[in-house]
Residue, then its C-alpha position, 0 to 999 in steps of 0.5 A: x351120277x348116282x349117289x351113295x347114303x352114308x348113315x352113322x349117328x356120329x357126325x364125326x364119321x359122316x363128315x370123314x366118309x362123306x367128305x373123302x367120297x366127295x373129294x373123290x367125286x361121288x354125290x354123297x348124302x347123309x343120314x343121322x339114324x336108320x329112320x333118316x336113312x329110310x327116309x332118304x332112300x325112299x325120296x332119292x331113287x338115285x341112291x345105289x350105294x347105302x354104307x352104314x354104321x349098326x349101331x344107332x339110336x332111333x333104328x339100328x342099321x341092321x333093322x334098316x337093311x331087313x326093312x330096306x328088303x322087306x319092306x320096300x323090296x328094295x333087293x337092288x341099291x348095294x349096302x355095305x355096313x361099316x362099324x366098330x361091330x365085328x360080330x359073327x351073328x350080326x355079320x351072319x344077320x348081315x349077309x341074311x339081309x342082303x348086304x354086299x359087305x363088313x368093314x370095321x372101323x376106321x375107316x380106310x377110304x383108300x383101300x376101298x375107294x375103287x370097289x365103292x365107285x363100282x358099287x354106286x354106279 
């Protein structure tokens, strides 16, 4: 089965989204930071779904997504951001990177669980 990276610095919001998935049957792991996030991507080819937050000590999502493209030419794995960001200018440096989706927070799994599932297949 493939897996889906959720990286969100708030605990919080990493067992909220990672345990819906789960209950709904998708392999999740999680990353603290867009640092982690990298790390996890690079040891697990597995991973086709990466929903992430924008803002994060360490590395923010947006700089992880630009990396993500350019420096492990990675233009497959599908990345959606999911924040309390609404920003035009980062969603437009959002879509430059690459990314399939915005959704701001809360987070409404319900409403979404379907496109997720086809997205990590």
């Amino acid at each position: 089965m493939a897996k889906i990276l959720v990286v969100d610095d708030s605990n919080t919001v990493r067992d909220e989204v990672g345990g819906f998935l789960k209950k709904n049957g998708l392999d999740v792991i999680t990353a603290v930071d867009g640092k982690d996030g990298l790390v996890k991507l690079k040891a697990d080819p597995g991973i086709k779904l990466i929903l992430s937050d924008v803002n994060m000590p360490n590395m923010d999502g947006l700089t992880m997504v630009e990396k993500i493209r350019s420096e492990l030419k990675n233009s497959t794995v599908n990345i959606i951001m999911l924040t309390t960001e609404s920003s035009p200018s980062m969603k437009e440096r959002g879509k430059a990177a690459g990314i399939k989706g915005w959704i701001v927070k809360p987070f409404k799994g319900e409403s979404v669980l379907e496109t997720f599932k086809k997205l990590s297949a």
